[in-house]
Backbone as ProteinMPNN parsed JSONL, in Angstrom:
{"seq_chain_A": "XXXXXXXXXXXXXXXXXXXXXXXXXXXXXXXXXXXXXXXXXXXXXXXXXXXXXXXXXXXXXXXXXXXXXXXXXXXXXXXXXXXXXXXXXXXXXXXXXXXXXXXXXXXXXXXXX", "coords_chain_A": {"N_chain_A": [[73.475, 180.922, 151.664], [72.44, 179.467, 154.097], [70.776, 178.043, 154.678], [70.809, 175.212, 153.868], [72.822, 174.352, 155.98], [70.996, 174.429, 158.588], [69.307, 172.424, 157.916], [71.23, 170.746, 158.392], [71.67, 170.577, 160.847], [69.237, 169.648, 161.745], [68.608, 167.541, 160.895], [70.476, 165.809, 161.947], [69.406, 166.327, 164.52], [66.402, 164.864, 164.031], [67.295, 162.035, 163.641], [68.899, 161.362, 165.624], [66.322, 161.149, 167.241], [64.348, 159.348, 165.883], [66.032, 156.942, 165.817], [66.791, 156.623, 169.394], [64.002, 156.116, 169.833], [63.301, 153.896, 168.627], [62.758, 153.589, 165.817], [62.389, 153.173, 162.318], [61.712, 153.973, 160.245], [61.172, 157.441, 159.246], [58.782, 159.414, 158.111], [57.092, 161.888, 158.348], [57.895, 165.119, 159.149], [57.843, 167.526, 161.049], [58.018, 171.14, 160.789], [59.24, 174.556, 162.641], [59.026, 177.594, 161.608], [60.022, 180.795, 162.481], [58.85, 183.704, 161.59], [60.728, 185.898, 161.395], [63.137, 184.69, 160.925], [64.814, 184.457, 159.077], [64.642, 182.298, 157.184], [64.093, 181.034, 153.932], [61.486, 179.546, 152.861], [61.52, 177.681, 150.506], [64.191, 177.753, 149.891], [64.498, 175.828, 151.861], [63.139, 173.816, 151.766], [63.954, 172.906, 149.556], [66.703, 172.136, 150.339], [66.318, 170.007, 152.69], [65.018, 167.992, 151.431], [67.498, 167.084, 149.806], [69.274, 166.667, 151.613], [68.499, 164.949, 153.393], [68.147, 162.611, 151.511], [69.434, 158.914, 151.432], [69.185, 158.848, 153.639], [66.976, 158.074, 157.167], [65.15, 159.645, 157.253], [64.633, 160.159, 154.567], [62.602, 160.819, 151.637], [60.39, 161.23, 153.333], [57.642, 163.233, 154.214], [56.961, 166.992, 154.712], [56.314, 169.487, 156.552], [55.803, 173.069, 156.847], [55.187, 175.289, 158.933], [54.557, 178.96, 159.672], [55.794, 180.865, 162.266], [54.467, 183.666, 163.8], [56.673, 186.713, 164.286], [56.949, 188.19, 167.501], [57.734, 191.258, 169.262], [58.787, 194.301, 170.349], [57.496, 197.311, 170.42], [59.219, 200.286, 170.0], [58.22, 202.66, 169.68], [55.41, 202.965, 169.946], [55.19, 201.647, 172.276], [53.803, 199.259, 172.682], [53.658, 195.062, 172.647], [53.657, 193.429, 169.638], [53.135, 191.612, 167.01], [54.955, 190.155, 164.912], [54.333, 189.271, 161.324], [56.325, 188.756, 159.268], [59.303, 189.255, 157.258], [60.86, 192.061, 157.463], [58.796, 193.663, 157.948], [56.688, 196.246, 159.115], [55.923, 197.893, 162.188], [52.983, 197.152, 163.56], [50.748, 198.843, 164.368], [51.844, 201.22, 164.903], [53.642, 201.648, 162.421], [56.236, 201.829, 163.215], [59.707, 201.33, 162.163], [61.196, 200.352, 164.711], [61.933, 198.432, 166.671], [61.98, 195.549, 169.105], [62.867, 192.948, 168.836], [61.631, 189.644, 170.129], [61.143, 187.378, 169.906], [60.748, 184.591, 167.43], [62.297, 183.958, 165.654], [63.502, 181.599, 164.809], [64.111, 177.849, 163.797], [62.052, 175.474, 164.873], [61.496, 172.52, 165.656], [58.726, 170.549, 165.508], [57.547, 167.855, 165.741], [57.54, 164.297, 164.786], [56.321, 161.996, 162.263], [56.945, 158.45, 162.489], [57.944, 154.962, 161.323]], "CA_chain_A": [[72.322, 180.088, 151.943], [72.326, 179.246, 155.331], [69.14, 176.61, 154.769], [71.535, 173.957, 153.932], [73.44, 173.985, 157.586], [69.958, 173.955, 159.814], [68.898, 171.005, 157.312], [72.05, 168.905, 158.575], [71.176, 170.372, 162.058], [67.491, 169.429, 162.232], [68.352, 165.765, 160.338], [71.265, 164.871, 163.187], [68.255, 165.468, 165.865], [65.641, 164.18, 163.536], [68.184, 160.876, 163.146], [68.563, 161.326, 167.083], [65.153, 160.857, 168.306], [64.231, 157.992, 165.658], [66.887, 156.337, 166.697], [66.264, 156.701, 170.332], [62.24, 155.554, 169.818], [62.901, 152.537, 168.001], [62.061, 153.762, 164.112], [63.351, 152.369, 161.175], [61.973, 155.298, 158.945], [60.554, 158.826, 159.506], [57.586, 159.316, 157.57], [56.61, 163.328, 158.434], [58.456, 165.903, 159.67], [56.656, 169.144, 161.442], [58.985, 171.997, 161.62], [58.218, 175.51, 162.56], [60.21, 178.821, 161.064], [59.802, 181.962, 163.006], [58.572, 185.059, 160.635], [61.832, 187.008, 161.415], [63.953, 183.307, 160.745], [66.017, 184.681, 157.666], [64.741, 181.15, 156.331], [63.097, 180.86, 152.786], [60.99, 178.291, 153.21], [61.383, 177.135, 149.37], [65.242, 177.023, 150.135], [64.635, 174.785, 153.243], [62.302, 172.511, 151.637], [64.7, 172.035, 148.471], [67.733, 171.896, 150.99], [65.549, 169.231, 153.53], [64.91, 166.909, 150.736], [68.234, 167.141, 149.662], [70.023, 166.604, 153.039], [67.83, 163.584, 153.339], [68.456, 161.39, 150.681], [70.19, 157.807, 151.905], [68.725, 158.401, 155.607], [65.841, 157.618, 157.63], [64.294, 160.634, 156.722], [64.146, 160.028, 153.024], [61.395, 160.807, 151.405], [59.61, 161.8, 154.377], [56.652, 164.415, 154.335], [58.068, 167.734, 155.384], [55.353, 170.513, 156.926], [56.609, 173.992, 157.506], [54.281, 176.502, 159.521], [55.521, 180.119, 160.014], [55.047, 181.309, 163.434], [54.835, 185.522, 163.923], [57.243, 186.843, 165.899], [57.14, 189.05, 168.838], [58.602, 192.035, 169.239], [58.187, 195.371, 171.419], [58.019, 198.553, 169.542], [59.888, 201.228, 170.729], [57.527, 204.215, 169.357], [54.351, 203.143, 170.456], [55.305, 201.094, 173.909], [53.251, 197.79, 172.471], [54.063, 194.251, 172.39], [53.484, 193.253, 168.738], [53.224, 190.697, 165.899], [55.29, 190.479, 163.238], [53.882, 188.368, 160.658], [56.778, 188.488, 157.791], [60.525, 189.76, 157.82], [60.666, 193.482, 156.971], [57.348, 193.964, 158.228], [57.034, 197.05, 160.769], [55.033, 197.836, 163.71], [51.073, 197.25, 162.647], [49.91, 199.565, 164.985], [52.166, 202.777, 164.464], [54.551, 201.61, 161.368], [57.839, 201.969, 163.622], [60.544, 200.0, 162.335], [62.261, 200.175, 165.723], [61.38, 197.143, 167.142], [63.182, 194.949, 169.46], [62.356, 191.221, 168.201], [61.986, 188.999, 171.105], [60.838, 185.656, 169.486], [60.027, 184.809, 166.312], [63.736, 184.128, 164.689], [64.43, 180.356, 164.972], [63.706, 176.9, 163.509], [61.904, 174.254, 165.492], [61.292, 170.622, 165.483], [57.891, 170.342, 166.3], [56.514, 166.527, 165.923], [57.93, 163.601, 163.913], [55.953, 160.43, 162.135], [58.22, 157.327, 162.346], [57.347, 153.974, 161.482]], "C_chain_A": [[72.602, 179.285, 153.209], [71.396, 177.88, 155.868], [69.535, 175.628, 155.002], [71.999, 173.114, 155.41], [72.286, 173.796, 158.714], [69.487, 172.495, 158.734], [69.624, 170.035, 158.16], [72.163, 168.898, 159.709], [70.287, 169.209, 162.382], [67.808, 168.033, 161.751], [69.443, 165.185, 161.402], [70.221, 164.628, 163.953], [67.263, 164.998, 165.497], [66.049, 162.194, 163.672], [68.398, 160.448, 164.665], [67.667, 160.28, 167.5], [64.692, 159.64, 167.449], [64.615, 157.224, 166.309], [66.191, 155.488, 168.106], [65.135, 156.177, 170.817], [61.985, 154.192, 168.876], [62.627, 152.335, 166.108], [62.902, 153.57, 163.393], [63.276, 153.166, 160.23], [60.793, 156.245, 159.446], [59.861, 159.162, 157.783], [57.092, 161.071, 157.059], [57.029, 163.943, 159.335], [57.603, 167.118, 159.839], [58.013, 170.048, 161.617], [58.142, 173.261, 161.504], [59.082, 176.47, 162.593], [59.69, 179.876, 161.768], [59.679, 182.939, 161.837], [60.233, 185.843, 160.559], [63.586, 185.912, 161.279], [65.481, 184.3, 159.911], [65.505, 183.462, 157.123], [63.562, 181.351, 155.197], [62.85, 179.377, 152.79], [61.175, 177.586, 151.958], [62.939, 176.24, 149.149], [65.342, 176.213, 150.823], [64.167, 174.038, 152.926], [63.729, 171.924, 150.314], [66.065, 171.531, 149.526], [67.75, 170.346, 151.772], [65.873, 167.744, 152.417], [66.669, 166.713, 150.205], [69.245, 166.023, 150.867], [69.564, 164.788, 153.284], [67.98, 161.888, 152.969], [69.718, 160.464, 151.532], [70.027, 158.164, 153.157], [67.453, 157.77, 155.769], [65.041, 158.267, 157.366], [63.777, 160.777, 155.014], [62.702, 159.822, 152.33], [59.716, 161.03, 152.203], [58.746, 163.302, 154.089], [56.805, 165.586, 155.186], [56.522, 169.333, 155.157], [56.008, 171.632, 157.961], [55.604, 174.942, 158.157], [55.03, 177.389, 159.564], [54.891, 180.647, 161.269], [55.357, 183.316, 163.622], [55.692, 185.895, 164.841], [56.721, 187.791, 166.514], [58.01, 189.673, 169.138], [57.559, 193.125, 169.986], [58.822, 196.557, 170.267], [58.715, 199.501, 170.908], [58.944, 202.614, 170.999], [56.204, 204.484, 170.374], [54.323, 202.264, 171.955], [54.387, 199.567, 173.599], [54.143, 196.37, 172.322], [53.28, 193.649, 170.782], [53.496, 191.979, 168.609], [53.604, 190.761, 164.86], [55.175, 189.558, 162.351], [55.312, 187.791, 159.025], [58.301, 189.349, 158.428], [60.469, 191.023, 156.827], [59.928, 194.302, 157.537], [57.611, 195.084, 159.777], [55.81, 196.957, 161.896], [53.521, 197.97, 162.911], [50.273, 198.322, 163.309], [50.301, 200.86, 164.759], [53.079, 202.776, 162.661], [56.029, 201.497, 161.385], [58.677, 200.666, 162.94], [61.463, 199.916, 163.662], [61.772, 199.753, 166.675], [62.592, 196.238, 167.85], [62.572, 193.079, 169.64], [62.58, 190.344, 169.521], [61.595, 187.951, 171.181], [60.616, 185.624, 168.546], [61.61, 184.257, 164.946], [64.243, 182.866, 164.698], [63.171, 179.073, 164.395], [63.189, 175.863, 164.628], [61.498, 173.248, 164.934], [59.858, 170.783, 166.486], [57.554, 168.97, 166.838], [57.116, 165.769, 164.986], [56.804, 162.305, 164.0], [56.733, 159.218, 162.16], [57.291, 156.218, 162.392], [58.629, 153.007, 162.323]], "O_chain_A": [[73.141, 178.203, 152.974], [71.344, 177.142, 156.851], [69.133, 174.926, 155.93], [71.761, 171.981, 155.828], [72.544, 173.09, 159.689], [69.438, 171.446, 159.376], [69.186, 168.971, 158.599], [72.583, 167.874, 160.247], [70.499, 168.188, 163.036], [67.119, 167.2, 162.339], [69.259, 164.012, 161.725], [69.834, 163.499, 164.255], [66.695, 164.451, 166.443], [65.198, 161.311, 163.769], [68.114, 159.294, 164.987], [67.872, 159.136, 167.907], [64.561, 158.651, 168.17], [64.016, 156.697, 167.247], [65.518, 154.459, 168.163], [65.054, 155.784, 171.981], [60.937, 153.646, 168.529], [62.404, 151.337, 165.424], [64.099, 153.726, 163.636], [64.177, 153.349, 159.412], [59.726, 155.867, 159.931], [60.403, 159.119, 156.678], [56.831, 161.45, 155.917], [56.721, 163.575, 160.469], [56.846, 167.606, 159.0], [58.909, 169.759, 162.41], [57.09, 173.432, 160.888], [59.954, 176.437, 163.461], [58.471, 179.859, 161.598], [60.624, 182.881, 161.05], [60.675, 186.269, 159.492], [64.738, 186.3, 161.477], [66.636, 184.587, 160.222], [66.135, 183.388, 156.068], [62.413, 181.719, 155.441], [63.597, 178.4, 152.746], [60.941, 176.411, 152.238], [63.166, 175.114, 148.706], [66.358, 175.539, 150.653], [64.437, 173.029, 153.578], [64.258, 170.813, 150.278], [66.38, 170.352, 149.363], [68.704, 169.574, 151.669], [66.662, 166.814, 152.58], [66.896, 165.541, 150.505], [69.694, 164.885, 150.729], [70.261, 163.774, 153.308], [67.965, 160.784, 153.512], [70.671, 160.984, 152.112], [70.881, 157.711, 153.919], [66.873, 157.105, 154.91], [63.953, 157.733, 157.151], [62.814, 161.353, 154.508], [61.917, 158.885, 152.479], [58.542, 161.001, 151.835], [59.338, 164.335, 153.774], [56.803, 165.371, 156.398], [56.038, 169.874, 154.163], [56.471, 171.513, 159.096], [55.119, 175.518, 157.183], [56.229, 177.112, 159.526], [53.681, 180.852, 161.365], [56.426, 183.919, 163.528], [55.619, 185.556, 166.022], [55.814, 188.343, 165.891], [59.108, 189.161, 169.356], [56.346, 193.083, 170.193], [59.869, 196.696, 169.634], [58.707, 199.423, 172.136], [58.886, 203.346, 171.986], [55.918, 205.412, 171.131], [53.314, 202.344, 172.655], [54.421, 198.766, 174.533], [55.293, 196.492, 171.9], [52.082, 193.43, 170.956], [53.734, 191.18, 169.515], [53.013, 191.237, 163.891], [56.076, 188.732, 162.489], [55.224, 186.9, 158.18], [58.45, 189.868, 159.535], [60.106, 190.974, 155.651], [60.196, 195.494, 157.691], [58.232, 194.952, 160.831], [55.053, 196.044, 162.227], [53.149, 198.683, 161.979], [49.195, 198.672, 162.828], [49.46, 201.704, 164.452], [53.08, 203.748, 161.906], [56.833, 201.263, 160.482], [58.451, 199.464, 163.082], [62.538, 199.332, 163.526], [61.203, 200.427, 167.534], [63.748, 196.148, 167.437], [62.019, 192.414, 170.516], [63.721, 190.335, 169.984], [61.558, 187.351, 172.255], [60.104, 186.685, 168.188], [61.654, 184.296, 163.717], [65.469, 182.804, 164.602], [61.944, 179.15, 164.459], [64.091, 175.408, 165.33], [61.168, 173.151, 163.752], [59.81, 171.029, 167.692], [57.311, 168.774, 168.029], [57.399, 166.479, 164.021], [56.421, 161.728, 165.018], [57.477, 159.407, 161.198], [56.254, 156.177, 163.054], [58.397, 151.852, 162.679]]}, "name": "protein", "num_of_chains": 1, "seq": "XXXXXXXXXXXXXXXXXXXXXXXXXXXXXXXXXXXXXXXXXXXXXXXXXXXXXXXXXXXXXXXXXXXXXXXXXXXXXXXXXXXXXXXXXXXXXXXXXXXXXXXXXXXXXXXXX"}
């Protein structure tokens, strides 16, 4: 489970940028998982809250979007969308795809009071 270690990523630069802006407590967290992540969003939310507890982030409102990735098939010469991990080419079915976004956690937007 891998969820755990971007949790205690994303809460150093969460803990960061408070910091940094003056906030005494973080309120709502935006993050955003790439389709082709490896992250289960169910593990990241139980991990998140977890990770949390006794910071600034505690108890903070935690919104995950999944963004599709992008990838180039090989078969049919298209630039794609891959909406889910597994998922092949929508247009021919190829799985031989060369993923070229779509695989990483961001920090979109934080609430802080």
């Amino acid at each position: 489970m891998h969820e755990i270690s971007l949790c205690y990523s994303t809460l150093e630069l969460i803990e960061q940028q408070a910091r940094q802006h003056g906030a005494h407590k973080v309120t709502g967290v935006w993050l955003e998982i790439g389709a082709r992540s490896y992250i289960e969003e169910s593990a990241l939310r139980f991990c998140f809250e977890s990770v949390c507890q006794q910071t600034l982030a505690e108890g903070c409102e935690l919104h995950v979007a999944v963004r599709a990735a992008r990838a180039w098939c090989w078969e049919c010469s298209a630039m794609v969308e891959i909406s889910r991990h597994g998922a092949g080419c929508p247009q021919c079915g190829s799985y031989n795809l060369r993923i070229d976004e779509g695989g990483s956690l961001q920090l979109k937007q934080l609430a802080v009071e």
